[in-house]
The first five atom37 places (N, CA, C, CB, O) and aatype in JSON, in Angstrom:
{
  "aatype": [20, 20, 20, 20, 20, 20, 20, 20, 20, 20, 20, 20, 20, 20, 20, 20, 20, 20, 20, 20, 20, 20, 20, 20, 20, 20, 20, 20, 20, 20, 20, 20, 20, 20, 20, 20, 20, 20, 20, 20, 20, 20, 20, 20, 20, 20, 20, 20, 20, 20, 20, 20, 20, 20, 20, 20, 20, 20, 20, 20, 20, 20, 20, 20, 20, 20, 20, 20, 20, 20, 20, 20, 20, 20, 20, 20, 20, 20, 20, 20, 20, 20, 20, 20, 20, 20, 20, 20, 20, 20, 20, 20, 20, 20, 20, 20, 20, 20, 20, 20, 20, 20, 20, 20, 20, 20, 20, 20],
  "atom_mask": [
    [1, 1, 1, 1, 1],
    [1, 1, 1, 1, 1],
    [1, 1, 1, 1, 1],
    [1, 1, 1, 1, 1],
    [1, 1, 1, 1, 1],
    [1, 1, 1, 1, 1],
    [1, 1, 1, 1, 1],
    [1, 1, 1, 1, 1],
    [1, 1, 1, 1, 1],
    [1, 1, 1, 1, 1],
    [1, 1, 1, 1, 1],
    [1, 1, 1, 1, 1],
    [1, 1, 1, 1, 1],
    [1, 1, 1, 1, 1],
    [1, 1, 1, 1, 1],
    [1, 1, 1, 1, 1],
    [1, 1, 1, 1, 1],
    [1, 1, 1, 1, 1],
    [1, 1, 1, 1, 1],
    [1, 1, 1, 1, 1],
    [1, 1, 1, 1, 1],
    [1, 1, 1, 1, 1],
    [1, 1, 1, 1, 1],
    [1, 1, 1, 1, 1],
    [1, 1, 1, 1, 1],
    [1, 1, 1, 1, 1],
    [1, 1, 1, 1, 1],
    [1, 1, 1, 1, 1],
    [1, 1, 1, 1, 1],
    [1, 1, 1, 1, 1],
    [1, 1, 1, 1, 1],
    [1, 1, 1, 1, 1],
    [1, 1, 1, 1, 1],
    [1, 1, 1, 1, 1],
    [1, 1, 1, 1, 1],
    [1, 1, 1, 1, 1],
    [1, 1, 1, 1, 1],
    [1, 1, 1, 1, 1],
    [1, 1, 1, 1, 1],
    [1, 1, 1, 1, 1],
    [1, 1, 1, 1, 1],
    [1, 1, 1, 1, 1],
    [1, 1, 1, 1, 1],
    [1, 1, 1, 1, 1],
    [1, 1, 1, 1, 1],
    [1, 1, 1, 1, 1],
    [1, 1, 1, 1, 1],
    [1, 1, 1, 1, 1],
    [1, 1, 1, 1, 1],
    [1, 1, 1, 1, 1],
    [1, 1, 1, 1, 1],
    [1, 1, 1, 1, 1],
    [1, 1, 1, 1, 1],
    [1, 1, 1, 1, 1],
    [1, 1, 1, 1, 1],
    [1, 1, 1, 1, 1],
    [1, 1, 1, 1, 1],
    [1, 1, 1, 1, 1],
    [1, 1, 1, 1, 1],
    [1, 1, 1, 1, 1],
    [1, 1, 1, 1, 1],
    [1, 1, 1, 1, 1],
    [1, 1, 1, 1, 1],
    [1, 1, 1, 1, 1],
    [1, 1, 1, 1, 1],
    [1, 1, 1, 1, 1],
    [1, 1, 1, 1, 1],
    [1, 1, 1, 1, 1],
    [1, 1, 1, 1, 1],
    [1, 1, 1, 1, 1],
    [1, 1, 1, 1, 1],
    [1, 1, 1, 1, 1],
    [1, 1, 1, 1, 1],
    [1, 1, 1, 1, 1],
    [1, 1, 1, 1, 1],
    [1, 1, 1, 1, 1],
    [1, 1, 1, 1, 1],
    [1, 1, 1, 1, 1],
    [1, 1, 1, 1, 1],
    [1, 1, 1, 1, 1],
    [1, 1, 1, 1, 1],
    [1, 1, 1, 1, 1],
    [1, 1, 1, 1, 1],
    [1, 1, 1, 1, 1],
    [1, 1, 1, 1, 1],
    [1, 1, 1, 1, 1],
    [1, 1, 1, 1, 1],
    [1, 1, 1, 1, 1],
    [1, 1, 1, 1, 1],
    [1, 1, 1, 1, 1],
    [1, 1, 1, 1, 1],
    [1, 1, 1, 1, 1],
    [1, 1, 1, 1, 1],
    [1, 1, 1, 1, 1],
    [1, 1, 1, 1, 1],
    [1, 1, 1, 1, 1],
    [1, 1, 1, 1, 1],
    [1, 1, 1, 1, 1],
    [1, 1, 1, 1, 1],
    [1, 1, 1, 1, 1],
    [1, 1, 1, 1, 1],
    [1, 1, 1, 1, 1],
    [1, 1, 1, 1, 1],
    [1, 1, 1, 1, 1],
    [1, 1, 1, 1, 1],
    [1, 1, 1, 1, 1],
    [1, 1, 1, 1, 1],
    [1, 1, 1, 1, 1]
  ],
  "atom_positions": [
    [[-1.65, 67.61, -18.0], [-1.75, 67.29, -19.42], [-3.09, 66.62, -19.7], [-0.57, 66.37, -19.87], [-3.32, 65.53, -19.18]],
    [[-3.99, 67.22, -20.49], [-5.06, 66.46, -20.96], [-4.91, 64.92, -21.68], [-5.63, 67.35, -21.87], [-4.16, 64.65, -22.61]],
    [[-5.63, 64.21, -21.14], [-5.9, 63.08, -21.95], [-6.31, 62.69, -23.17], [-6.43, 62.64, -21.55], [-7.39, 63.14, -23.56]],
    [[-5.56, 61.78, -24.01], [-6.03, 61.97, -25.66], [-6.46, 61.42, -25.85], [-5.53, 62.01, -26.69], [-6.64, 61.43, -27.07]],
    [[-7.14, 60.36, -25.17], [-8.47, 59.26, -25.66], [-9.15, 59.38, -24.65], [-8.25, 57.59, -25.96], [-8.86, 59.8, -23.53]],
    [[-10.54, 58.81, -25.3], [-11.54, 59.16, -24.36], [-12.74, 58.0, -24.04], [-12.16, 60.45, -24.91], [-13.69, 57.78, -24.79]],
    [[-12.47, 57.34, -22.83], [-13.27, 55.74, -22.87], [-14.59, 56.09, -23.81], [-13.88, 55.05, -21.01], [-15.25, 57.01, -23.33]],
    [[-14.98, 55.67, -24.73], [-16.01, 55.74, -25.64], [-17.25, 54.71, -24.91], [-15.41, 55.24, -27.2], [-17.57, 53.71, -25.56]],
    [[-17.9, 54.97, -23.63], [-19.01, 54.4, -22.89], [-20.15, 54.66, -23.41], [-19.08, 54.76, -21.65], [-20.02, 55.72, -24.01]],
    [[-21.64, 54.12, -23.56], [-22.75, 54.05, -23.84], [-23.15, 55.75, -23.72], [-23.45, 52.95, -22.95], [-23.44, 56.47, -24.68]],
    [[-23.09, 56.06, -22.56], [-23.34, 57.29, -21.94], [-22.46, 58.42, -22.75], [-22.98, 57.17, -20.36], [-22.9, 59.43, -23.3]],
    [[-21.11, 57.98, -22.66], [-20.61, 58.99, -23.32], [-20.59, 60.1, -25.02], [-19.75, 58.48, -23.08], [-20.53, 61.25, -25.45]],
    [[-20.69, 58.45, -25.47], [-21.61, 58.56, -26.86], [-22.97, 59.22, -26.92], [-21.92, 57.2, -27.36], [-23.29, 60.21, -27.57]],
    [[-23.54, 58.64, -26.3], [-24.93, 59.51, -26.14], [-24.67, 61.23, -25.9], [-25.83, 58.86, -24.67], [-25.35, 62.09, -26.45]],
    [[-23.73, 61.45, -25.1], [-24.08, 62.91, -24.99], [-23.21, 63.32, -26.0], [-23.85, 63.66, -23.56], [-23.43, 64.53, -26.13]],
    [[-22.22, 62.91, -26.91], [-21.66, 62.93, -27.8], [-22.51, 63.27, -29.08], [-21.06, 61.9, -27.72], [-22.51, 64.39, -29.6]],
    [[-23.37, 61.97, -29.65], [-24.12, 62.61, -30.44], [-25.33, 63.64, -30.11], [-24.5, 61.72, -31.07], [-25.79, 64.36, -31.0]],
    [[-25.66, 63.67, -29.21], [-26.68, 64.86, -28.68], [-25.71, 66.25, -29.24], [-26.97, 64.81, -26.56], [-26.14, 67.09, -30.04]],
    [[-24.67, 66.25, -28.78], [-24.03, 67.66, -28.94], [-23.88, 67.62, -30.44], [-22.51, 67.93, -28.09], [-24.2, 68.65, -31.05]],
    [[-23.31, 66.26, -31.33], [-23.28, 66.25, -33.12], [-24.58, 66.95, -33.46], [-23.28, 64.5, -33.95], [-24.64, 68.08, -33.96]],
    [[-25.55, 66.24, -33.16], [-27.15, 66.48, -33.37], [-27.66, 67.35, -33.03], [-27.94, 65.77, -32.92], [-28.87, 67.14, -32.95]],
    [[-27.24, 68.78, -32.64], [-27.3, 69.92, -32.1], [-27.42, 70.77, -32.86], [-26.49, 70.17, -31.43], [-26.45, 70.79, -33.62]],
    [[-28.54, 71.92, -33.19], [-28.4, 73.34, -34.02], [-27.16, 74.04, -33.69], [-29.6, 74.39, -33.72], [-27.25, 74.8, -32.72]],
    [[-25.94, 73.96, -34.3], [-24.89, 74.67, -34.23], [-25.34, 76.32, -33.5], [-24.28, 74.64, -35.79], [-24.72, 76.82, -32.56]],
    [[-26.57, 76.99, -34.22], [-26.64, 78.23, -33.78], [-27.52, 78.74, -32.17], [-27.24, 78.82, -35.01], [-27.82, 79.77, -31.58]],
    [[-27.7, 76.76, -31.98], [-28.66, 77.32, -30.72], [-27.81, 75.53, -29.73], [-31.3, 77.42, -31.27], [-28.28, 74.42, -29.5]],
    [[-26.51, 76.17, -29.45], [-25.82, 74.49, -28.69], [-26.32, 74.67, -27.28], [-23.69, 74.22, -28.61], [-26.21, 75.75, -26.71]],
    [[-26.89, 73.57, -26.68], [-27.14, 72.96, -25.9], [-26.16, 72.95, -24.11], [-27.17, 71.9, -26.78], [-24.95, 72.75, -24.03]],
    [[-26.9, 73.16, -23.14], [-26.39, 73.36, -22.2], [-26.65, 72.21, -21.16], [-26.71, 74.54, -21.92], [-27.55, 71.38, -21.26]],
    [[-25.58, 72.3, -20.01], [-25.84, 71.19, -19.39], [-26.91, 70.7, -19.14], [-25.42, 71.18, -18.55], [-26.72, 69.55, -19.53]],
    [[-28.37, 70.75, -18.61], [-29.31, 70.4, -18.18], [-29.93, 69.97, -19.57], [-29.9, 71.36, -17.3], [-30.51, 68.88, -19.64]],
    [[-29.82, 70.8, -20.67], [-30.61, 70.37, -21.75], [-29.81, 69.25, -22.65], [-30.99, 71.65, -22.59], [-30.36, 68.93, -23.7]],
    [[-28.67, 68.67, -22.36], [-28.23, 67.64, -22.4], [-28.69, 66.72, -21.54], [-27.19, 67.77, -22.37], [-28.65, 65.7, -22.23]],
    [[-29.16, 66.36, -20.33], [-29.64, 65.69, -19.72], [-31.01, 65.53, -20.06], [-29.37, 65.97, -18.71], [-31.21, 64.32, -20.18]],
    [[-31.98, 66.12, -20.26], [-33.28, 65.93, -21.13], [-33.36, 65.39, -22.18], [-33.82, 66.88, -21.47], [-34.32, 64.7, -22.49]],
    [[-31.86, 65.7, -23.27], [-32.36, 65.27, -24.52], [-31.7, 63.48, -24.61], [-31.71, 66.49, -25.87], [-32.09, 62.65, -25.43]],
    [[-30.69, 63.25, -23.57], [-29.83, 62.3, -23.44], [-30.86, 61.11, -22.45], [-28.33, 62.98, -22.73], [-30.72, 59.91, -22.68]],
    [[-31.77, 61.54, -21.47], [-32.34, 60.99, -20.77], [-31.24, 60.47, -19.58], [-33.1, 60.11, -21.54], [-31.48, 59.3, -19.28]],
    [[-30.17, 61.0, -18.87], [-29.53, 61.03, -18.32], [-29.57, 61.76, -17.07], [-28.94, 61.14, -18.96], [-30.29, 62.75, -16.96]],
    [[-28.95, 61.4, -16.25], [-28.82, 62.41, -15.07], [-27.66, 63.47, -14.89], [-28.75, 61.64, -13.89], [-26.6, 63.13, -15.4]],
    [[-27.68, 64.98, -14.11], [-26.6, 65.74, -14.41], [-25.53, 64.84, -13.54], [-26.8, 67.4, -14.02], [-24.43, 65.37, -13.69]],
    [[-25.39, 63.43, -12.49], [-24.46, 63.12, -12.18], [-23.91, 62.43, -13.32], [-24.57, 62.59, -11.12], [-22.7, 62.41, -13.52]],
    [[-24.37, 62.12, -13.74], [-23.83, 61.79, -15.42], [-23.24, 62.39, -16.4], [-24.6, 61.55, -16.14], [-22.06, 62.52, -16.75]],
    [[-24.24, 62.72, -16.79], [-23.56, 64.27, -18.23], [-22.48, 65.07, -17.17], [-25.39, 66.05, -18.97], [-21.28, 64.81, -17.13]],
    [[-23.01, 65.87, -16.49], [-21.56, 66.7, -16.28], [-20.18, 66.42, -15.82], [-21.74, 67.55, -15.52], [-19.35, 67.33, -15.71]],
    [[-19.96, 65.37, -15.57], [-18.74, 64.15, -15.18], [-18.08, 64.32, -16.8], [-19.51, 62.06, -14.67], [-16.92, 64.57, -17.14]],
    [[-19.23, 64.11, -17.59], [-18.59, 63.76, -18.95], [-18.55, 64.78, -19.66], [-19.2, 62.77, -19.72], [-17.79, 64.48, -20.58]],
    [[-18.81, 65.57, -19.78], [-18.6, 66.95, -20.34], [-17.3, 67.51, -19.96], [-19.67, 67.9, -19.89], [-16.43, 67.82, -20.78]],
    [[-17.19, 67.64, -18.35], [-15.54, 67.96, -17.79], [-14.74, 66.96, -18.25], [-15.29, 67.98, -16.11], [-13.58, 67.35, -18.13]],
    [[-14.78, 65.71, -18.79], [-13.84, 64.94, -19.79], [-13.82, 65.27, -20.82], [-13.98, 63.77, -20.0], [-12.69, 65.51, -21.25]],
    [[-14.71, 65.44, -21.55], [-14.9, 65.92, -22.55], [-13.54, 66.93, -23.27], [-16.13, 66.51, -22.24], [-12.62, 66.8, -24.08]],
    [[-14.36, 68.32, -22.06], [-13.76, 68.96, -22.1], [-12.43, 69.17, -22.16], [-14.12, 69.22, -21.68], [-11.88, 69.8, -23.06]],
    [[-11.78, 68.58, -21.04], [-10.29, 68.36, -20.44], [-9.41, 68.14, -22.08], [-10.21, 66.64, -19.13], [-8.6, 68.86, -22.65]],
    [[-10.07, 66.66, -22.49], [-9.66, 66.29, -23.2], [-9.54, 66.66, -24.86], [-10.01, 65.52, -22.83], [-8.84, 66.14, -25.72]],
    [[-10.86, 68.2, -24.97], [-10.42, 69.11, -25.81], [-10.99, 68.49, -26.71], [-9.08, 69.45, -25.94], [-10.61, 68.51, -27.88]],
    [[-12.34, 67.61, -26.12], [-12.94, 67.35, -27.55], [-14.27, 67.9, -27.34], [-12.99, 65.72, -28.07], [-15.16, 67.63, -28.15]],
    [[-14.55, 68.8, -26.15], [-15.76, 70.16, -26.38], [-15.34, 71.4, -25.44], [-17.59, 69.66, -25.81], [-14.75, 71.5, -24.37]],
    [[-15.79, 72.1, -26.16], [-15.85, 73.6, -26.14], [-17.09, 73.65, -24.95], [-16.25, 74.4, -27.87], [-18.15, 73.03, -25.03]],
    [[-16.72, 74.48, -23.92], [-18.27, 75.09, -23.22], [-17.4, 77.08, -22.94], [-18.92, 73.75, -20.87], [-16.29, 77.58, -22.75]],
    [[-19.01, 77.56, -23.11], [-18.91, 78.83, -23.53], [-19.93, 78.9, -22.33], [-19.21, 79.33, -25.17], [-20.64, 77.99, -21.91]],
    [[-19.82, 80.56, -21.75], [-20.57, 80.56, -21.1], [-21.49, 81.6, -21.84], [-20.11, 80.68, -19.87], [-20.98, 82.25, -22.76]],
    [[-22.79, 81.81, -21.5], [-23.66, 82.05, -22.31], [-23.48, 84.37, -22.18], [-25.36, 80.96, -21.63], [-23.49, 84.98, -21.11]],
    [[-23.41, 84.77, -23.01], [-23.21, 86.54, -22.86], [-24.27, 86.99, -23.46], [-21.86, 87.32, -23.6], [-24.92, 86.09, -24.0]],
    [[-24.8, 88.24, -23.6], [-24.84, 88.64, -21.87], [-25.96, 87.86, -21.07], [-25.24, 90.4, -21.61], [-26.97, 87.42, -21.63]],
    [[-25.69, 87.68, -19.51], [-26.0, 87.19, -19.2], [-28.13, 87.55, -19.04], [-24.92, 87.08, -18.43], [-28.71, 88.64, -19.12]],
    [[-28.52, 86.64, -18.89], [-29.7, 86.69, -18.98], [-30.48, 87.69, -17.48], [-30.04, 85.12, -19.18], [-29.97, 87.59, -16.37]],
    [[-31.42, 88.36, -17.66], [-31.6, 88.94, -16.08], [-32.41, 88.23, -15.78], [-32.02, 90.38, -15.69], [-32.48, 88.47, -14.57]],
    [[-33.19, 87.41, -16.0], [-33.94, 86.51, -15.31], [-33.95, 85.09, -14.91], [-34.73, 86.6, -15.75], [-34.87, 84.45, -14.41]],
    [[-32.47, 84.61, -15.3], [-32.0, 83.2, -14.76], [-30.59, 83.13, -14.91], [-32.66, 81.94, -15.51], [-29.98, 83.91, -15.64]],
    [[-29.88, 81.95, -14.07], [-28.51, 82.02, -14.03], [-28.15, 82.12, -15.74], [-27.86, 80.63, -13.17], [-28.97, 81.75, -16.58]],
    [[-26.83, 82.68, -16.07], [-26.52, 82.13, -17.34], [-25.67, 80.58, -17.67], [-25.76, 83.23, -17.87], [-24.94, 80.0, -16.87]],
    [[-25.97, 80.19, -18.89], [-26.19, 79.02, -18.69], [-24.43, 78.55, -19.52], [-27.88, 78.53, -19.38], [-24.05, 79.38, -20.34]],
    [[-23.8, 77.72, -19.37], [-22.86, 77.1, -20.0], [-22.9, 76.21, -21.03], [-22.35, 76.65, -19.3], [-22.68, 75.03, -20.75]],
    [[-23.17, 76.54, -22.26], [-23.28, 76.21, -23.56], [-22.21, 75.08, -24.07], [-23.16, 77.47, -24.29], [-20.99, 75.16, -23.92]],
    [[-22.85, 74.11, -24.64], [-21.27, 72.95, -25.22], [-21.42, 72.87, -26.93], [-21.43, 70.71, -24.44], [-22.45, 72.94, -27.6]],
    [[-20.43, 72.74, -27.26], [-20.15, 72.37, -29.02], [-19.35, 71.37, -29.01], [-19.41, 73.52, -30.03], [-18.98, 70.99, -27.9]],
    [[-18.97, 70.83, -29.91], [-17.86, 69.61, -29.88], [-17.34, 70.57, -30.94], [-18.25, 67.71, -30.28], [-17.95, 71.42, -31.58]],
    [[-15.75, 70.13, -30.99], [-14.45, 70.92, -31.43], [-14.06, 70.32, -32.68], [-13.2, 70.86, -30.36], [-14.73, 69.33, -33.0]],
    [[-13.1, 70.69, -33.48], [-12.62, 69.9, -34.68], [-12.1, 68.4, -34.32], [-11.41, 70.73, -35.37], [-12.58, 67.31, -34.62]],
    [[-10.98, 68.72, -33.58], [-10.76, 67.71, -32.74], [-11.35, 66.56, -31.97], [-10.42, 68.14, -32.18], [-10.81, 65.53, -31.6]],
    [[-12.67, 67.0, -31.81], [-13.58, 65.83, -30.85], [-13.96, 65.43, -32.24], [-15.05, 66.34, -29.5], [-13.51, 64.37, -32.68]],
    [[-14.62, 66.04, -32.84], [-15.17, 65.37, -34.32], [-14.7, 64.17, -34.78], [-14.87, 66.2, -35.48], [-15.31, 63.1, -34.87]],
    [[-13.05, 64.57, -35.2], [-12.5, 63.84, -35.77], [-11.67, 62.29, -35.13], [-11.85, 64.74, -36.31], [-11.27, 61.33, -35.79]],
    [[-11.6, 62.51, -33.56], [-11.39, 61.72, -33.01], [-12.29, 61.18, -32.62], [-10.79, 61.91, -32.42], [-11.92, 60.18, -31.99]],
    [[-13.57, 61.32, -32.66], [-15.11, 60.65, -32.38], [-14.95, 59.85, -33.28], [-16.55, 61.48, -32.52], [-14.79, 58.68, -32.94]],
    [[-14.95, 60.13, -34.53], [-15.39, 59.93, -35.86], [-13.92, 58.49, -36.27], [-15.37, 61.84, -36.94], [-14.05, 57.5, -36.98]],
    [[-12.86, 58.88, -35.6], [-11.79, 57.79, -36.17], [-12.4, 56.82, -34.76], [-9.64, 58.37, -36.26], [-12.06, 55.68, -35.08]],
    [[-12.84, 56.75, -33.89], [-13.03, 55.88, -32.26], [-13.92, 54.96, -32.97], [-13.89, 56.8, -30.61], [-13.6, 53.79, -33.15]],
    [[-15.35, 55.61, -33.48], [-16.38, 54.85, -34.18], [-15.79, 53.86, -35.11], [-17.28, 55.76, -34.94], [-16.06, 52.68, -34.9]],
    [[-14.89, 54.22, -36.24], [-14.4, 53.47, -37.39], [-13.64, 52.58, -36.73], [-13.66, 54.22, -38.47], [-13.62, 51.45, -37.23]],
    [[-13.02, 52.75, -35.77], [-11.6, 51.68, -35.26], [-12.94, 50.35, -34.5], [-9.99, 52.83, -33.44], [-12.82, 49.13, -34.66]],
    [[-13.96, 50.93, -33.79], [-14.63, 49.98, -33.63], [-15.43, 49.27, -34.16], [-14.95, 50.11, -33.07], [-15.71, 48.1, -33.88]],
    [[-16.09, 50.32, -35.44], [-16.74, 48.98, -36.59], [-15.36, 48.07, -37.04], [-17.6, 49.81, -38.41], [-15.37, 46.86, -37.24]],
    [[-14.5, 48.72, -37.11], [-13.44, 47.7, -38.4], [-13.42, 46.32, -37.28], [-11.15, 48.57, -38.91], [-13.62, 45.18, -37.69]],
    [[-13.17, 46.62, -35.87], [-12.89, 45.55, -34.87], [-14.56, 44.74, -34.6], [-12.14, 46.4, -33.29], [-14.66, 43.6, -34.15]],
    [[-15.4, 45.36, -34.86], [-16.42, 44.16, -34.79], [-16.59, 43.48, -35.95], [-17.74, 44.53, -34.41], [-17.0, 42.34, -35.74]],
    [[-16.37, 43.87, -37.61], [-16.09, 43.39, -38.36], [-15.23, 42.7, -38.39], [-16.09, 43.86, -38.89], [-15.67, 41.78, -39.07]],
    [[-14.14, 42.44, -38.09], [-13.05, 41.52, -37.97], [-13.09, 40.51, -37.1], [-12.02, 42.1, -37.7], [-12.71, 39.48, -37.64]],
    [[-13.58, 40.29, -35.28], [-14.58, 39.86, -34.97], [-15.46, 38.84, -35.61], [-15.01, 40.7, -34.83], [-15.29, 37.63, -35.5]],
    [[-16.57, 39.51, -36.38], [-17.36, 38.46, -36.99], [-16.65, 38.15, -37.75], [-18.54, 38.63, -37.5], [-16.56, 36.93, -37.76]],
    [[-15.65, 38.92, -38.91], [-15.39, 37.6, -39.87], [-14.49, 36.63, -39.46], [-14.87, 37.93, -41.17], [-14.03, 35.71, -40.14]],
    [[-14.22, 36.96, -38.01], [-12.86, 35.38, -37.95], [-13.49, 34.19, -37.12], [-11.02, 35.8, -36.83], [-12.84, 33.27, -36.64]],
    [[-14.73, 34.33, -37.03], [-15.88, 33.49, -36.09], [-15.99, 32.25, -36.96], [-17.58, 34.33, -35.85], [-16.2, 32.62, -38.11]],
    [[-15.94, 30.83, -36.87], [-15.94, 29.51, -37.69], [-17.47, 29.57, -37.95], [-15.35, 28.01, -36.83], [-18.4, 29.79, -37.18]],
    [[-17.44, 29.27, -39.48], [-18.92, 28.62, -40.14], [-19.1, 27.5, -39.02], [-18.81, 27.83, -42.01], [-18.44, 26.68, -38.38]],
    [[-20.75, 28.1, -39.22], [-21.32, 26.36, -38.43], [-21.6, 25.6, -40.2], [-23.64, 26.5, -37.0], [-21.63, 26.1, -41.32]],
    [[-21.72, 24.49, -39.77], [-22.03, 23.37, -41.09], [-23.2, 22.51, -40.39], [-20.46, 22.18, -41.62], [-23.29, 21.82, -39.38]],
    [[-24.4, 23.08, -41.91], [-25.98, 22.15, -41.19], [-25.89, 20.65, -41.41], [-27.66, 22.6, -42.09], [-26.81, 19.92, -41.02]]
  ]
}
């Protein structure tokens, strides 16, 4: 059974919005996630197979295949990753907002 949350880490975010921030008509493959993320592939691709698992990206493999280099495995983020990205972010502004506002005035 896939997992429905997804630890929201520095790293993970990062390749997160790399894939948001992506030309839908030209998505981004493992290695070129690691360039644009400044990451290593022991990194990104750990998190991509979570990602994935967890059905909040799509990887396609690239057709037809190219004759002059491997073909490459393409990522998108899904409706689903979107929207659970997108509610992860909000649950954590509302909690650093809440956070600061329950912090005591100093008095000069």
């Amino acid at each position: 059974m896939a997992p429905s949350r997804i630890r929201l880490t520095t790293t993970t975010r990062l390749v997160l919005d790399a894939l948001l921030d992506a030309d839908p008509g030209d998505p981004p493959w493992g290695y070129r996630l690691c360039e644009i993320t400044g990451l290593g592939p022991g990194t990104v691709y750990p998190i991509l197979e979570r990602l994935e698992t967890a059905g909040w990206v799509a990887g396609t493999w690239e057709h037809p295949k190219p004759d002059d280099r491997p073909a490459r495995r393409t990522y998108t983020v899904t409706g689903t990753g979107r929207l659970a990205y997108a509610e992860a972010k909000a649950a954590k502004a509302h909690r650093q907002t809440a956070r600061f506002a329950l912090r005591p005035r100093m008095e000069a």
